[in-house]
NUSESE-666509 format. One record per atom (N, C-alpha, C, CB): x, y, z. Coordinates in steps of 0.2 Angstrom, whole numbers. Each point is the difference from the previous one (the first is absolute). Glycine has a CB too. Example, Ala and Ser with C-alpha at 12.3 -4.5 7.8 and 13.67 -1.06 7.14 Angstrom:
<milums>
MILUM     px     py     pz
MILUM     66    -28     39
MILUM     -4      6      0
MILUM      4      6      0
MILUM     -9     -6      6
MILUM      7     11    -10
MILUM      4      6      1
MILUM     -4      5      3
MILUM      6     -3    -10
</milums>
This chain:
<milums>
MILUM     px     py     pz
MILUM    -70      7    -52
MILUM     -1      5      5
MILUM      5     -2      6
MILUM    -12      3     -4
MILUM     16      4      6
MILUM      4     -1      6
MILUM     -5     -2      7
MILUM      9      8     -6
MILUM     -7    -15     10
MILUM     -3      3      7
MILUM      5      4      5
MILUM     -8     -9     -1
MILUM      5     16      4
MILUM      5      1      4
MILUM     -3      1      7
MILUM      6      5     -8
MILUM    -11    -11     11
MILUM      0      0      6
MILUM      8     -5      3
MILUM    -16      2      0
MILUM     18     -2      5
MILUM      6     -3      1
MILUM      7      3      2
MILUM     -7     -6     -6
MILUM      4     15      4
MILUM      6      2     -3
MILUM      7      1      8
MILUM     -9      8    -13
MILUM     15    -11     11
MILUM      6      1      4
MILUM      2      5      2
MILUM      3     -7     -4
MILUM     -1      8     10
MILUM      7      4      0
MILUM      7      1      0
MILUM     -7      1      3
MILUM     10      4     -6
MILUM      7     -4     -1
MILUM      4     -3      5
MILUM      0      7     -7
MILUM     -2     -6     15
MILUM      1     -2      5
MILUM      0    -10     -2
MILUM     -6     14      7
MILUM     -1    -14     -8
MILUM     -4     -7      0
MILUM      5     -1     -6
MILUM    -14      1      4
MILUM     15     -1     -9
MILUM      5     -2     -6
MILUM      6     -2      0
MILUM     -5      7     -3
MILUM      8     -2      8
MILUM      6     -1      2
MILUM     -2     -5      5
MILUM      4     11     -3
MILUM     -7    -15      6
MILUM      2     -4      5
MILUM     -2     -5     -5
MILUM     -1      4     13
MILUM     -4     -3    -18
MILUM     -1     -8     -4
MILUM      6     -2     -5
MILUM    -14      2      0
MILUM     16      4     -2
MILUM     10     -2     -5
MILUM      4     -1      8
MILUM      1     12    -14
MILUM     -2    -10     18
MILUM      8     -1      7
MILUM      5      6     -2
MILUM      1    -17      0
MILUM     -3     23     -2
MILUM      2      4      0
MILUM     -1      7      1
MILUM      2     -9     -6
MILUM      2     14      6
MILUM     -3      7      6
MILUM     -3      2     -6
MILUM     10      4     11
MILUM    -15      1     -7
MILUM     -4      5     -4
MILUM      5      4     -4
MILUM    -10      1      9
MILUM     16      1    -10
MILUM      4      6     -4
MILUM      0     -3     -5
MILUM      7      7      6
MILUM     -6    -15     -6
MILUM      1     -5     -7
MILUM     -6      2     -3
MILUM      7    -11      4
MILUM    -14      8     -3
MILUM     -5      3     -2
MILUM      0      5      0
MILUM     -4     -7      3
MILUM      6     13      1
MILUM     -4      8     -4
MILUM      5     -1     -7
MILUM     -4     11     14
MILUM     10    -14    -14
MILUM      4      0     -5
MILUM     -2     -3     -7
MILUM      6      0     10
MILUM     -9     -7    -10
MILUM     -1     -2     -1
MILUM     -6      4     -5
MILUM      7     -9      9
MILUM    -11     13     -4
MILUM     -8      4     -6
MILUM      3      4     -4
MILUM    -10      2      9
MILUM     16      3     -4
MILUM      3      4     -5
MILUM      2      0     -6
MILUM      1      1      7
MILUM      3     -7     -7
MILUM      3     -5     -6
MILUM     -5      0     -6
MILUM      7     -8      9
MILUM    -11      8     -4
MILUM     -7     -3     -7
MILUM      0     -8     -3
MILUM      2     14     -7
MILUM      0    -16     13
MILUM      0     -8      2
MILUM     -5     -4      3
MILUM      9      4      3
MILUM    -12     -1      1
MILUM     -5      1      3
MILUM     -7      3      0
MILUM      9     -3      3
MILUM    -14      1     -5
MILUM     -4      5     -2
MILUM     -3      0      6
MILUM     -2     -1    -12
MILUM     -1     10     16
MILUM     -4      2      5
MILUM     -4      6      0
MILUM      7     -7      4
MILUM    -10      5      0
MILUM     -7      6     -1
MILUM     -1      6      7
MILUM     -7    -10     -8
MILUM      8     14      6
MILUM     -1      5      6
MILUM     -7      3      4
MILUM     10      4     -7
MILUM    -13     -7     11
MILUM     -6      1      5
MILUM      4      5      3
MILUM     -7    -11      3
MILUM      3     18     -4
MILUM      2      6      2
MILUM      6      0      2
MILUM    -10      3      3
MILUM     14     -3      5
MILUM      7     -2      0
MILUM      3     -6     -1
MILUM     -1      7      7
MILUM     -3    -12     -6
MILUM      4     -6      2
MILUM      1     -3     -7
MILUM     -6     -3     14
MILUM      8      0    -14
MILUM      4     -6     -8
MILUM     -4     -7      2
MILUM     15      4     -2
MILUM    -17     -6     -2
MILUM     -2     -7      0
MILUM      1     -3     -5
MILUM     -6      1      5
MILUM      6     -7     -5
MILUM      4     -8     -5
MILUM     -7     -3      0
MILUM     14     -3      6
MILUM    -16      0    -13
MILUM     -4     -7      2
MILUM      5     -4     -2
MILUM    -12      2     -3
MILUM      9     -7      6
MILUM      2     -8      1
MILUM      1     -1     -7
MILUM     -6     -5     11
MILUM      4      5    -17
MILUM      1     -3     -4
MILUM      6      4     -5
MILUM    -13     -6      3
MILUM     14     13     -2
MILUM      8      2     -1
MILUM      3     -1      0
MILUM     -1      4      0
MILUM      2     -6      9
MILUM      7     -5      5
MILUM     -2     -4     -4
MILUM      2      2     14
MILUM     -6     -6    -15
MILUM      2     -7     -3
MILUM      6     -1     -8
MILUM    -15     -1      6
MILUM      9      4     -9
MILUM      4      3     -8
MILUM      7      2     -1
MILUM     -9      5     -1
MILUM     10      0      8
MILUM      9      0      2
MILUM      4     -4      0
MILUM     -2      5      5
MILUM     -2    -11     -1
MILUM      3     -5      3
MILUM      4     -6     -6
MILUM     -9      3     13
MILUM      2     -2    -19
MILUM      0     -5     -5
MILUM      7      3     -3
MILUM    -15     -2     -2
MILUM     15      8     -1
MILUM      4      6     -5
MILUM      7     -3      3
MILUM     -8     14     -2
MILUM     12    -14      8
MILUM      2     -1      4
MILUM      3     -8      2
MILUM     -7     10      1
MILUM      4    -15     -4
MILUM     -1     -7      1
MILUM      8      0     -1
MILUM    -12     -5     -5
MILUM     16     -1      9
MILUM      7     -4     -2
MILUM     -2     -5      1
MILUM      8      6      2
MILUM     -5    -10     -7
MILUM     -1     -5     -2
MILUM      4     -6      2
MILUM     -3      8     -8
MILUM      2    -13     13
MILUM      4     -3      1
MILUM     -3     -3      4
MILUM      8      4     -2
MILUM     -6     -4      9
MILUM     -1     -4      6
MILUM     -7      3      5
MILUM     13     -2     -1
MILUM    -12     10     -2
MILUM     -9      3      2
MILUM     -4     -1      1
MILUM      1      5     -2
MILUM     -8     -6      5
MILUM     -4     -2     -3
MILUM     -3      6     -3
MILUM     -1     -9      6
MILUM     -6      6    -12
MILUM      0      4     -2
MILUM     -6      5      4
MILUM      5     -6    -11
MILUM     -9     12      9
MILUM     -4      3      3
MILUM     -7     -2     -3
MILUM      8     10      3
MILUM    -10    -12      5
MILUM    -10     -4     -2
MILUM     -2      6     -6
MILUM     -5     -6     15
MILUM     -1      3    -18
MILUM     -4      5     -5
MILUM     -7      1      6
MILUM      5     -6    -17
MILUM     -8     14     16
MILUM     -5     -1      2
MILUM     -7     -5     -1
MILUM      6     11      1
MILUM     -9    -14      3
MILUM     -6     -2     -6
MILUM     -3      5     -3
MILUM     -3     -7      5
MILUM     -1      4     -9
MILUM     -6      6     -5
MILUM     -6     -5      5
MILUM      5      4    -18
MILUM     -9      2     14
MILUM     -8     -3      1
MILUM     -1     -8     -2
MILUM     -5     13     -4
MILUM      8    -14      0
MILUM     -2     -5     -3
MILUM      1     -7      3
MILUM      0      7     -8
MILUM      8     -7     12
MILUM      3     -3      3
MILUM     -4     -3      9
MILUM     10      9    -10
MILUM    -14     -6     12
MILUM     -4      1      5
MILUM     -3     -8      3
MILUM     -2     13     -5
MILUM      2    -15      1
MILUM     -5     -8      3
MILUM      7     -4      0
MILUM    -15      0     -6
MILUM     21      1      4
MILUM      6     -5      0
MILUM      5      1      3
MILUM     -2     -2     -8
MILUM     -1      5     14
MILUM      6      1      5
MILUM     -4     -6      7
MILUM      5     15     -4
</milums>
């Protein structure tokens, strides 16, 4: 099951990539980015940006993008 407390804005998205909101509204358009429409506004969860960021990976000197924990993961931090 999805959780969608947390949900972003593309505002908020755009400052966590370092990039302007048109790249993101670009980016949903594309069908790059998956987002969900709250009556006007657009939101992002975190764990899409994340997914991007993965699809997205180069390979080299980057690091790579942390994995979220799971539930299970919880007592080993």
């Amino acid at each position: 099951m999805v959780e969608y407390e947390g949900l972003i804005s593309q505002r908020e998205a755009a400052r966590r990539l370092g990039v302007g909101r048109w790249t993101i509204r670009k980016l949903i358009r594309d069908g790059e980015l998956r987002a969900f429409r709250v009556r006007t506004a657009i939101r992002i969860l975190p764990l899409d940006l994340r997914n991007y960021l993965r699809r997205h990976y180069v390979q080299g000197n980057a690091a790579p993008v942390p994995r979220a924990p799971s539930h299970g993961d919880a007592g080993n931090e």
